[in-house]
Every structure is written in C-alpha cells, then in structure tokens.
C-alpha positions in Angstrom: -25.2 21.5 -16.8 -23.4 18.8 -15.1 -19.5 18.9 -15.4 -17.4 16.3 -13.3 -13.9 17.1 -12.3 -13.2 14.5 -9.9 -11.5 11.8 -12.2 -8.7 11.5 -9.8 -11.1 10.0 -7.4 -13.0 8.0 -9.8 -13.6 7.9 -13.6 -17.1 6.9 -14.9 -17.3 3.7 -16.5 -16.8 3.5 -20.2 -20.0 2.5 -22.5 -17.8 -0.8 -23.7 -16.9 -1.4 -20.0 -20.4 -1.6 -18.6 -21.5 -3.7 -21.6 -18.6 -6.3 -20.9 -19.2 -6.3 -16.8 -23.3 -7.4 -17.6 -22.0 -9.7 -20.5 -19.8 -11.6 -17.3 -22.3 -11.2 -15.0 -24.6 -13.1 -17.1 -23.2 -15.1 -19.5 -19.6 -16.3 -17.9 -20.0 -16.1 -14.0 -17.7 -18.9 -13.3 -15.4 -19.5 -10.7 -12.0 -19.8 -12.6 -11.1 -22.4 -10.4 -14.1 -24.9 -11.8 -12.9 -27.4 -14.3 -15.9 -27.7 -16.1 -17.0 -25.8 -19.4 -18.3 -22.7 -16.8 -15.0 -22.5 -14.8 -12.6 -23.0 -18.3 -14.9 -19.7 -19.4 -14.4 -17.8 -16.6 -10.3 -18.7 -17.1 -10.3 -17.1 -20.7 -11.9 -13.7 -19.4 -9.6 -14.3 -16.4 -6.3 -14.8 -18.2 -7.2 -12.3 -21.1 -7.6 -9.4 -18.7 -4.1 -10.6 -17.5 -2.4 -10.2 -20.6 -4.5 -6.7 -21.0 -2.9 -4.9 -18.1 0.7 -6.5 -18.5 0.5 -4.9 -22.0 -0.5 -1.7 -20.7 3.1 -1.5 -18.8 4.9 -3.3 -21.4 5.4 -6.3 -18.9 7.0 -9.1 -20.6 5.3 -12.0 -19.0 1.7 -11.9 -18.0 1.9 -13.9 -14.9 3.7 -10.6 -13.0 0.2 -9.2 -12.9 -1.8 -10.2 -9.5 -5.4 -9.4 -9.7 -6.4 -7.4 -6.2 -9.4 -5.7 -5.3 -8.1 -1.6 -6.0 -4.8 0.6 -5.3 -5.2 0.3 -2.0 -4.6 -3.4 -1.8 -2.1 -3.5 -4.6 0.1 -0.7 -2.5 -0.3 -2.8 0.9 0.5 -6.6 -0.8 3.5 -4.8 -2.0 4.4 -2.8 1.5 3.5 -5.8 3.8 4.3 -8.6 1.0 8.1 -7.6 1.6 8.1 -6.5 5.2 6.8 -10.0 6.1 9.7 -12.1 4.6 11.9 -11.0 6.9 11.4 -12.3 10.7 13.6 -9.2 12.4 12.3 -5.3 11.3 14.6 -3.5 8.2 14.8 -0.4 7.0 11.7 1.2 4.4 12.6 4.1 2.4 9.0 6.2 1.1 8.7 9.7 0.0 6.7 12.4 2.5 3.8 12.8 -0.5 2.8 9.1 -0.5 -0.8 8.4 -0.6 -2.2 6.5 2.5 -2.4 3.1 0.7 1.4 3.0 1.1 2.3 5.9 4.2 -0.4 4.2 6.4 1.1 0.7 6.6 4.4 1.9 6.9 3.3 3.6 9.8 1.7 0.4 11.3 4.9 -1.3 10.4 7.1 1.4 12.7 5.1 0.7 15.4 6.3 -2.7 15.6 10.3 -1.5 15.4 10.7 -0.9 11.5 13.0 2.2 10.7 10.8 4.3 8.3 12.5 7.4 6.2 10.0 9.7 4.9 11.9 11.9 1.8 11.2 15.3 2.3 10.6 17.3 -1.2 10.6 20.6 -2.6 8.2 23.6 -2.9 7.1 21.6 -6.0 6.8 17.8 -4.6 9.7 16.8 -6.1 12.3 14.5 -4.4 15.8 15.3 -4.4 17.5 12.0 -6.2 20.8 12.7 -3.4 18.4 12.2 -0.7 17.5 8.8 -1.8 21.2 7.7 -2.2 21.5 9.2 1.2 19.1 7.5 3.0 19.9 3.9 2.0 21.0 1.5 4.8 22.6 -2.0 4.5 19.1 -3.0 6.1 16.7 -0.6 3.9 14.7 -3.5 2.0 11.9 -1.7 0.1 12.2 1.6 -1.4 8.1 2.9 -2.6 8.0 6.3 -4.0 4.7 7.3 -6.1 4.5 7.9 -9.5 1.9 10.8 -9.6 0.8 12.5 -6.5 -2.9 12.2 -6.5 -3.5 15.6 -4.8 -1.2 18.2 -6.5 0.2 15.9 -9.4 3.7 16.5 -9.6 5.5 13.4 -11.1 8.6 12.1 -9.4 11.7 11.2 -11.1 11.0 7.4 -10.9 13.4 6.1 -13.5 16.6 8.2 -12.2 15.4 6.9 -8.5 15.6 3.5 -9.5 18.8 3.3 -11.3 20.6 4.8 -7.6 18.7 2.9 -5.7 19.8 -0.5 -8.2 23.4 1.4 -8.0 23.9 1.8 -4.5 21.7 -1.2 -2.8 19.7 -4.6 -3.1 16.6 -3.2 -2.0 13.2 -3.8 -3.8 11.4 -0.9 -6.0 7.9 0.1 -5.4 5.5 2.5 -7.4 2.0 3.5 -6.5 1.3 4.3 -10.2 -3.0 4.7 -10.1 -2.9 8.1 -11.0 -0.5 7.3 -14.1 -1.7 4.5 -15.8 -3.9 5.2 -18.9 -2.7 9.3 -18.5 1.2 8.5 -19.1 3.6 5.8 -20.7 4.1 3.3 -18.3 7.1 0.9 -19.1 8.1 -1.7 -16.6 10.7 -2.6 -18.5 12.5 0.3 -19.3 11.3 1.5 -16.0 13.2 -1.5 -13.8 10.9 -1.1 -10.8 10.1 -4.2 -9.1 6.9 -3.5 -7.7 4.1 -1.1 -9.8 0.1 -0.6 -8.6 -2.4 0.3 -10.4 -6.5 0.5 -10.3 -9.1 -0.3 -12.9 -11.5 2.4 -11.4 -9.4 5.4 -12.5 -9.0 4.6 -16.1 -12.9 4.0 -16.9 -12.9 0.7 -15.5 -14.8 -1.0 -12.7 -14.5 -0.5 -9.0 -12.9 -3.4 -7.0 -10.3 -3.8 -9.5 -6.8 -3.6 -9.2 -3.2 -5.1 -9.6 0.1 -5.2 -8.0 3.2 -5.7 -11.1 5.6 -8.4 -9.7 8.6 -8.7 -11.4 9.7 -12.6 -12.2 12.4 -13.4 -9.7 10.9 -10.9 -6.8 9.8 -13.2 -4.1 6.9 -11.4 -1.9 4.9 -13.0 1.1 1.0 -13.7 0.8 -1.0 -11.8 3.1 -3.9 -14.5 3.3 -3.6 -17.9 2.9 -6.4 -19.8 1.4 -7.1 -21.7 -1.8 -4.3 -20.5 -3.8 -5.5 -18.2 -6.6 -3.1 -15.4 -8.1 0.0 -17.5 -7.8 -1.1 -18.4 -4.2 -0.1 -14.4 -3.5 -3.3 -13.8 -3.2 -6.0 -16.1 -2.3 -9.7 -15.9 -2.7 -12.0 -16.4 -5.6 -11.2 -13.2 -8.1 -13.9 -10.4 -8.6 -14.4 -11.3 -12.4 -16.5 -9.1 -13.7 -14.3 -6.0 -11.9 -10.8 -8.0 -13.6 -12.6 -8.4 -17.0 -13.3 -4.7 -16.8 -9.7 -3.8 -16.0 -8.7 -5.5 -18.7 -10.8 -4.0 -21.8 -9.8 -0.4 -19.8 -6.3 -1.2 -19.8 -7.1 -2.4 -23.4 -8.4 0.2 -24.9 -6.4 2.7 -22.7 -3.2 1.6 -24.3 -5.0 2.3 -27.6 -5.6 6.1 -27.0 -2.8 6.7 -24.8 -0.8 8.6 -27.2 -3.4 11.4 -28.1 -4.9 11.2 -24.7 -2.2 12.1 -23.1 -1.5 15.2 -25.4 -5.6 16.2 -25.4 -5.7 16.1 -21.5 -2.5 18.1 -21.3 -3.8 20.9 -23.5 -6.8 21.1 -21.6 -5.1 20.9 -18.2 -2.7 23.9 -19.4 -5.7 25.9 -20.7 -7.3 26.0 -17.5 -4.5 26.9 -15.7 -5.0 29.8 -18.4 -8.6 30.9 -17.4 -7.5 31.1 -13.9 -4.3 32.7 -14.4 -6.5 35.9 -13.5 -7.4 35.0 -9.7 -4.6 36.2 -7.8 -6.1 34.1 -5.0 -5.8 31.1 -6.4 -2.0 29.5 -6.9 -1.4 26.1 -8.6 -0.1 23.3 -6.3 2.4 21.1 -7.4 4.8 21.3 -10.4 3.5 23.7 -13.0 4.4 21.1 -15.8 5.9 18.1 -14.3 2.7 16.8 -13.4 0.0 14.5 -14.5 -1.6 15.3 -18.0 -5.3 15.4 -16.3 -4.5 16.9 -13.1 -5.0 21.1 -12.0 -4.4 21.5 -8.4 -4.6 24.9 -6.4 -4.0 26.4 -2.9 -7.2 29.6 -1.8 -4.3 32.1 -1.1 -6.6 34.5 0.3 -7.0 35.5 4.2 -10.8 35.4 4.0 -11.7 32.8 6.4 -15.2 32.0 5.0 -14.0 30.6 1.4 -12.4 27.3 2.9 -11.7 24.4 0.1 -14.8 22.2 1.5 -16.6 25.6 0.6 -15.3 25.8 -2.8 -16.7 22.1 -3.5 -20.2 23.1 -2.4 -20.6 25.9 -4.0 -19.3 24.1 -7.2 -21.4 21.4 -6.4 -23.9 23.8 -6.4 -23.3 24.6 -9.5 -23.3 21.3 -11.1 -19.6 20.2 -10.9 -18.1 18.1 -9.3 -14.1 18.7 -8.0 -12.3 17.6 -4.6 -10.4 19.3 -1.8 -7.2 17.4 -1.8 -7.5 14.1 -2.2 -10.9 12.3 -1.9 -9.5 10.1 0.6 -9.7 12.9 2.9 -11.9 16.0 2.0 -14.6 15.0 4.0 -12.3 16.3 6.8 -11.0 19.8 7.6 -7.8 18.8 8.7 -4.6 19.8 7.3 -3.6 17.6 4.1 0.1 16.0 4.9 0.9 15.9 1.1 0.6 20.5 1.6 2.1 20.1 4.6 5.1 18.2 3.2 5.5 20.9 0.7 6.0 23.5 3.0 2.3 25.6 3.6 1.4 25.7 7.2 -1.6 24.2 8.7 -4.3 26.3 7.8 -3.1 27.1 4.0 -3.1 23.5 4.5 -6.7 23.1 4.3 -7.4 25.0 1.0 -6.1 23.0 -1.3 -8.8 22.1 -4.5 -8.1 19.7 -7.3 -9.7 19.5 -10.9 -9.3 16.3 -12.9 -10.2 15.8 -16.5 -11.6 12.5 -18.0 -12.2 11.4 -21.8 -15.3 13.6 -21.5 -14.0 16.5 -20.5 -13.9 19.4 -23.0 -12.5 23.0 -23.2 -16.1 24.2 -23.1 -16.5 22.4 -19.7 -13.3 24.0 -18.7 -14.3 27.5 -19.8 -17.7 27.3 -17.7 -15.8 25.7 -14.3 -13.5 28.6 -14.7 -16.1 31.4 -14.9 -18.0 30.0 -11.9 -15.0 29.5 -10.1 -14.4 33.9 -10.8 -18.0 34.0 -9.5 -17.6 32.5 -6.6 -14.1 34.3 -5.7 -16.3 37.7 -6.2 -18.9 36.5 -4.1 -16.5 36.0 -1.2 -14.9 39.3 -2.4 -11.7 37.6 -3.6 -9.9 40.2 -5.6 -8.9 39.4 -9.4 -6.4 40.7 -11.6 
C-alpha cells in the first residue's frame, strides 16, 4: 500500500493537469511574445490562466496576477520588489513563523541596515493583533505575515491584521498564502492585502508555477530587467505549460473549494482522533484554527532513538510518505525556527512530524497511517493510553 501525506510539500498532478501540460507542450509551445498565429496561441493559454488564478482570489482585474516560477519567487518579488523602491533602508514588519521564502530575504535585507521586527506568537502560532499595532514605525514600509504556517498550520488573523495595519500606517500588506489557496476561501477583495503568493504545485498543479497578487495602484520594483514580460515586473519568456497548469488547478480548485474544504477538515479532525491515544505524540499548532489538510505533531517522549527523521523512515518504510517539519528543511536535524518560535526548546525542536491530506486521501488511508504510526511508538516502547 502506498499512502502519501506530504501534500504540503507537493501535491501530485491532477489527471486533467497532465493532459493540458502535454497538450501545450505539443500543440501551443509559443513564445507569447511572437506575433504570429503560434505566439497569438500561446497568449490565449497565457492570458486564460491569468484570469483563472485572479478568479481563484476574487481579484477584480486579471492584470494583478504576475506569473513567477513558485512561492518562493512570488514571496521574494514581493519582499525585495518593495524594499528596492526606496534608496535609504525602512522598517519591515514579519511574523517569527514565516517560511524562508519571506524570513530569508528579510534577513539579507538587515544585513545591509534595514530594521526587521520579527512578531513573536503564542503556544499556538498565533500573533497577538496589539503587537502589530505596536510595532509600526513612521518608516515600517512592508508588513508580510503568512496565511497558513506550512509546518504546524495554524492560520493567522490576516484580515483583522490588515485593517490595523491600514488604520494605524501606509505601509504595504503581504501574504505568503501557498499553503491556503485551493484548501480555504481566499478573497483579495474582502481581504485588502496588497500583496498575496501563491504556487501552482500545491494545489495539483505543475511545478515552476507561481504568482505574486498585485493590487492596481501598488507600485513594486522589478528584480530583473530584460524584455518586459509580466508587466515588465518580471521579465523573461513565461514557463507556459507550468502557467497553463496553474490556471486549470486554480480553475477547477475554485470549483471544489466548498466541499473540499469541509472533506479535508473531517479527515484532518479524524486523525487527530486515532492518535488521540499516543500520549507521546501532541498536535503542534492550533487545534482548529489551522489549515483544513494539515495534522502536525511534536514526539513528546524522552527516548532519544525515535527522532522525527526516524519517524519518516520508518513510515517510509511502510509505504507513506509524511515530513518532519517542513520539507524545506527535514533533511536536516537542526532545530526548526517555526517550534522554536512557539516556545519548545532545541531538542523538542527537532521532533516535529506533519501529515498532509490531498484529494486522494481517504479515511481508510488515515486509519492505516494511524495504526502504523501505534506500531512504531510500541516498537520504540512509547507508552499509549
């Protein structure tokens, strides 16, 4: 049996995804930028995918999406798009749970004199919405907090955030929202963020695919000049067949949103059931206030030979696939930030485990991961309830 938890870190490619990326591939591989019949081809699958993943986060006008190559890009046009319209270093406002597409640059961006605040937040994740109001400067220009933490899943406040940052300052809005989109309504609009990422890869779509929301009137610097695609934001021939396969996911996404969201809830919630019984496992991250497809844990036990790269292998072993922490970093064995930020110390740290549920996951897949994961806490002699 093969069962694959690891959705936060990728999501397979849907059946009408893979169709549509050979259909590009071999039947409209023009460069948008051509004039002739090929190129004006290429434009329709170009612009159509636009209008797909505007509709996705109810943004009114198409031309505030900017086709990237992933999250990672999208988060860094938006960190470094801003920082570079000013000539002196400002003042960056970020949570301390950010993923590393946004806490990374803001890091390189200290080193050459910018005043970073890093948010501190709860036992849970959460941010405390006075903290925010505190932190604003005159000078604080950007203010990026994430969506949904890809590691323990705990969604912030976003839309009270924005209204006191919008209340109490000028500065810019920024979401990292790649875990969210497809899982949970997404509403630009209703939302007022200035700035919103996403990824194609997480929601069934292609890798190499991604998108950075501008909204009209926000002004942000390009971070390579060449021959003037995306709005001249961001230059360089677009990965087609990865944007034509963002937009059918964001498509049909949209589509299923509103009993996806209520499916992958129930199953998250059920497996926090079957594990209820392994007092050596506790769940990471806010108990509901999280992302529909996301279970998250801390090994709570003092037996040093169960770490969380074990628990993988031994999964793996198994047949299924999960992650410690993020798959960003659980090839290493150092502490994660994002636990560390939460308050465990260095070595609970480093046995942190995620499960993430896809459109193929079912409560018979659950069931099984749960009774090998009881298996594996009795062959470490875990204790259970």
């Amino acid at each position: 049996m093969q069962i694959y938890l690891d959705s936060c870190a990728t999501s397979a490619p849907r059946p009408e995804i893979i169709n549509l990326v050979g259909e590009t591939l071999t039947k409209n591989w023009g460069n948008p930028s051509s004039l002739h019949h090929w190129g004006e081809r290429a434009t329709f699958i170009l612009e159509k995918a636009r209008y797909q993943v505007a509709s996705l986060i109810n943004a009114p006008d198409a031309e505030s999406i900017i086709f990237t190559s992933g999250g990672t890009e999208a988060n860094n046009l938006a960190i470094f798009g801003v920082a570079n319209s000013y000539d002196t270093p400002q003042h960056i406002i970020i949570s301390s749970v950010e993923h590393s597409a946004v806490s990374v640059p803001c890091a390189m961006l200290e080193k050459k004199g910018w005043q970073i605040t890093r948010l501190s937040v709860d036992s849970h994740g959460i941010i405390n919405a006075d903290d925010v109001k505190k932190a604003l400067q005159p000078n604080t220009v950007l203010v990026s907090i994430i969506y949904g933490q890809s590691e323990i899943g705990t969604i912030q406040p976003v839309p009270e955030l924005v209204q006191i940052v919008k209340n109490n300052s000028s500065s810019l809005f920024h979401t990292d929202a790649v875990q969210g989109a497809g899982r949970i309504t997404l509403d630009v609009e209703s939302l007022g963020v200035d700035l919103l990422s996403l990824s194609a890869h997480k929601i069934y779509g292609m890798q190499g695919g991604g998108a950075l929301y501008i909204r009209q009137g926000v002004s942000i610097t390009p971070l390579n000049g060449g021959g003037g695609q995306e709005k001249a934001i961001r230059s360089g021939t677009q990965a087609l067949p990865a944007i034509a396969s963002f937009g059918l996911a964001a498509e049909l996404a949209q589509q299923e949103l509103p009993l996806e969201h209520i499916r992958l809830q129930k199953l998250r919630d059920y497996f926090f059931e079957l594990l209820a019984p392994c007092d050596w496992l506790s769940i990471t991250g806010h108990p509901f206030q999280r992302l529909p497809h996301h279970a998250s844990f801390l090994i709570n036990h003092p037996n040093p030979e169960l770490t969380a790269r074990k628990m993988v292998r031994e999964l793996n072993f198994a047949g299924i696939a999960i992650s410690a922490g993020s798959a960003c970093h659980s090839g290493n064995s150092v502490p994660s930030p994002i636990l560390l930020a939460l308050g465990y110390n260095a070595i609970e740290a480093t046995k942190g485990i995620r499960f993430s549920f896809s459109r193929d996951t079912t409560p018979e897949d659950l069931a099984w991961t749960a009774m090998v994961v009881r298996q594996v806490g009795l062959i470490y002699n875990l204790s259970s309830r």
